[in-house]
N, C-alpha and C positions, 0 to 999 in steps of 0.2 A: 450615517443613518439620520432621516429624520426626526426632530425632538419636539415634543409636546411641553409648555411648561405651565405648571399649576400652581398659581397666587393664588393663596385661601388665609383664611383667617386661621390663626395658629393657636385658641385660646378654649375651643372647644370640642365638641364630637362632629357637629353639624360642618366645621370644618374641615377638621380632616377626615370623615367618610367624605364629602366633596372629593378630596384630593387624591383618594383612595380611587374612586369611580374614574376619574382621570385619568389613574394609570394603568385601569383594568381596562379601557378604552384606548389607551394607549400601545397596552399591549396586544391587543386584539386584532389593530390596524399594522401592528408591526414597528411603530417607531419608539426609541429611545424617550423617558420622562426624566423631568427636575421637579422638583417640589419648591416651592420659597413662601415663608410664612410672614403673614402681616396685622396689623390692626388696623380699622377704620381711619383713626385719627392722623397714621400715618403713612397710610395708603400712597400719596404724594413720595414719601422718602424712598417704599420698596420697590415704587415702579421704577424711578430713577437708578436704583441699585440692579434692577433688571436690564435696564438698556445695557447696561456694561458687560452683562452677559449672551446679551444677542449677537448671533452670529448666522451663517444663511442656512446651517444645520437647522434652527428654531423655526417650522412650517405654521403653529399654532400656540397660542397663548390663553389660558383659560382660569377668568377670574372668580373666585366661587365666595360667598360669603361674606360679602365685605361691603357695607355699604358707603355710598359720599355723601360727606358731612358740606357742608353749603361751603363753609369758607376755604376750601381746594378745589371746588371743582372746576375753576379757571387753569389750576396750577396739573389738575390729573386729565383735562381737557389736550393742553398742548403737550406734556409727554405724549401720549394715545397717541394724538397728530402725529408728533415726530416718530412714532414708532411703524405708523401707517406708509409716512412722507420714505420712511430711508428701507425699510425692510419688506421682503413679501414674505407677511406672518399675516394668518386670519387672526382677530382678536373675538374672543367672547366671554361675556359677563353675565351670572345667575346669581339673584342676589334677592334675597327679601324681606331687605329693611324698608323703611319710609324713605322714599326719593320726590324731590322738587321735580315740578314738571320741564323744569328750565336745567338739571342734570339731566334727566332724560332725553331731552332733544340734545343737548349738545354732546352728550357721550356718544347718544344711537346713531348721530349723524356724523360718528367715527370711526367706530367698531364694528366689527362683520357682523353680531347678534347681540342684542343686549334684553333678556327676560329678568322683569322685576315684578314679582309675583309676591303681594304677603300672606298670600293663605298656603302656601307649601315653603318648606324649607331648604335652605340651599342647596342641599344633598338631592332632595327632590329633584327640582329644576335641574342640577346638572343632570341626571339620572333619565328624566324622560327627555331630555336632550340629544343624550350622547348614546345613552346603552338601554331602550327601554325596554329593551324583550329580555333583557339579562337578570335572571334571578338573583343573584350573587349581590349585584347593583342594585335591585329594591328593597333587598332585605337591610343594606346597608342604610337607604332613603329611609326607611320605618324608622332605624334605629336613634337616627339622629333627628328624625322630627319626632321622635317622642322625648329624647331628652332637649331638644330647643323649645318646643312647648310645653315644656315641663308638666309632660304626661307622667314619664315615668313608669308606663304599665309593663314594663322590660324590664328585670334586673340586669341584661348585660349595659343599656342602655345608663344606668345607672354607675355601675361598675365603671365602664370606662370613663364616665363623663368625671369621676374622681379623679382615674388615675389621670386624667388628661389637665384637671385644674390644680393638682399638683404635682406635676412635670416627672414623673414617675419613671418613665418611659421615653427614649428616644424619637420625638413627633416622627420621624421618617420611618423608623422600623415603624412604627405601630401603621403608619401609611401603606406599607408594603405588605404587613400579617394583615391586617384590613381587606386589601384589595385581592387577595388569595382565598379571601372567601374564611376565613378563621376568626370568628367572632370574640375567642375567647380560648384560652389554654391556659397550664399549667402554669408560665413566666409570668401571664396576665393575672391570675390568682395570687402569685407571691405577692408580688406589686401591689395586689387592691388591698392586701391585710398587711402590707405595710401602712399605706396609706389611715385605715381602720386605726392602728395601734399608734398613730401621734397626731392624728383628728381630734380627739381630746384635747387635747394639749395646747392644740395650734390655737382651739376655738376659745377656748380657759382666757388661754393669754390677750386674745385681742378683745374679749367681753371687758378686762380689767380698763378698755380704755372706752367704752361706750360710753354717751353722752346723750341724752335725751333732750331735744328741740321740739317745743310747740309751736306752730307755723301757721296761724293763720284755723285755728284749732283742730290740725295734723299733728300725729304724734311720728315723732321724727328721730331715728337714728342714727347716730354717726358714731363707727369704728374704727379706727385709724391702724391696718399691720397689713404684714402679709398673710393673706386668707384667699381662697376660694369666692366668692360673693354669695355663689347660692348655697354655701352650707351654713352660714351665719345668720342669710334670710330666712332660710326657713324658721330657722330657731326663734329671733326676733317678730317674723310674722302672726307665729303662735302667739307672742306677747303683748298682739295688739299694733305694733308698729305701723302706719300707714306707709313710710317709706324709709326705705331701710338706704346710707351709706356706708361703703367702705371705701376709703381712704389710703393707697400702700403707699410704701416707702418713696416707692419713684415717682409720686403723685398724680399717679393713676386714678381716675374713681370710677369706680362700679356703683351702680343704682339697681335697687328693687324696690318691689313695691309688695305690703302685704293690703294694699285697697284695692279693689280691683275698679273703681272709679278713678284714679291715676292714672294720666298717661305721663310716662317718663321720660318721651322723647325731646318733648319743647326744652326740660330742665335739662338734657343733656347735650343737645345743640347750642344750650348758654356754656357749654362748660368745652366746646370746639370735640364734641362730638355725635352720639346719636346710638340708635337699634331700634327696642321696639316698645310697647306701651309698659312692660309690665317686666323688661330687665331691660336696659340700655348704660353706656359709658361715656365716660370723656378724660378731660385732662385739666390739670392743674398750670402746665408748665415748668414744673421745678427747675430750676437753676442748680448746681451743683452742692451749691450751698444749704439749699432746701434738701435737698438729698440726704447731705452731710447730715444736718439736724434731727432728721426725720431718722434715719436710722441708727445713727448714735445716739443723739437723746431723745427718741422719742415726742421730737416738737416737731409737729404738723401746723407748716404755715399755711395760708392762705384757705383755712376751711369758711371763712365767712362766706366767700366769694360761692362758695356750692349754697351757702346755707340762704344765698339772696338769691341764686336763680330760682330754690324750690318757691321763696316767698316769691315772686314773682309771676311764678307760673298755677300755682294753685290757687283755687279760686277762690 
């Protein structure tokens, strides 16, 4: 049977309802789905890890969520190619972060559809794409652009976007209770007052390492653990913070901002990666040994290197 596969961004709601609509589309036309989760920054590595899974089963490929940061999009250009050049697979991309004019022509001038829209959200885009008369599919679109616009006027929208920023739940099962139209049940409830009952704690712990940076006369946050981003910013926003870092172990960083005069993208295109004005990410790099440090002792190298792109990019 033929199989659809769905690269999304694996780190939020807006992604996986994306991936969810995928397979409610999937199942509608009749063919077999996969799911494979990614990040921006290393977008380049999952698609590669995808060809190895192409086979003449795979009709359609469909990327949701994830946008190209400048310095791959030579390296996610010529996979695309070769996945065009050797397989008949349509490709399509819905995505709406900030894209270079010079990604878009060289993607769209690859891919079967490439829609990059910022005033809707991934799930959107896929949604009026693929399934736009299907109820199930818009409700699913609301839900995740009210928690990517950190609307929030849903508490299911709220709910999930927890249990999904701390891995609570199997991304694939919740892919599949998602795309059945089940916004919310019983297992989903255990899971969110777990989540509730060591949120505390989690947040307790990584406040003990915040660090206050004035920048240019921004008052500047930096938190170095494993956390969530947006349950720290909110917190820190209330305190005044114009922009808020978090730092994790594997030298991941998350950006928020509680100005809304901040755009957070330029800073996070210095750090090799990107989103959107008002939450975006990047990377540190870490070597194994940064690793080592950061999570055995708590020494977080290389934060200057964040702490020069914000001085740089603020005015």
């Amino acid at each position: 049977m033929a199989k659809i596969i769905s690269l999304t961004h694996g780190k939020d709601l807006d992604g996986i309802a994306s991936a969810a609509i995928v397979l409610r589309y999937a199942s509608k036309i009749g063919k077999d789905f996969e799911v494979l989760f990614s990040e921006p920054q290393t977008l380049h590595d999952a698609l590669t890890k995808l060809v190895h899974v192409l086979n003449k089963d795979v009709s359609e490929i469909v990327i949701s969520d994830l946008g190209l940061n400048r310095r791959i999009v030579d390296l996610v250009a010529e996979i695309l190619k070769n996945i065009k050049d050797n397989y008949n697979v349509k490709i399509r991309w819905f995505d709406h972060h900030l894209w270079s004019d010079e990604a878009k022509n060289k993607i769209g001038k690859i891919i079967d559809e490439l829609v990059v829209n910022e005033r809707f959200c991934g799930a959107e885009l896929v949604q009026r794409s693929l399934l736009p008369d299907d109820a199930v599919a818009a409700k699913l679109a609301l839900l995740a652009r009210d928690a990517d616009f950190w609307i929030f006027s849903n508490e299911i929208s709220k709910k999930l976007s927890k249990i999904i920023s701390y891995r609570e739940v199997p991304l694939k099962n919740l892919v599949e209770t998602l795309s059945k139209g089940t916004f919310w049940n019983k297992d989903l409830e255990r899971k969110f007052k777990e989540v509730l009952s060591k949120e505390k704690e989690v947040v307790d712990k990584c406040l003990e390492t915040l660090e206050t940076h004035i920048i240019k006369g921004f008052k500047v946050a930096l938190v170095k653990g494993k956390i969530p981003a947006g349950e720290i910013a909110e917190l820190l926003a209330k305190k005044g913070y114009d922009v808020i870092v978090v730092i994790s172990p594997e030298g991941k960083v998350s950006l928020r901002r509680g100005n809304s005069r901040i755009n957070l993208v330029p800073i996070a295109e210095k750090l090799n990666g990107g989103g959107h004005p008002f939450a975006a990410g990047g990377t540190l790099n870490y070597g194994w040994f940064d690793k080592f440090l950061a999570k055995n002792f708590g020494i977080y190298r290389k934060k200057e290197i964040v702490l020069k792109a914000i001085s740089e990019v603020l005015p």
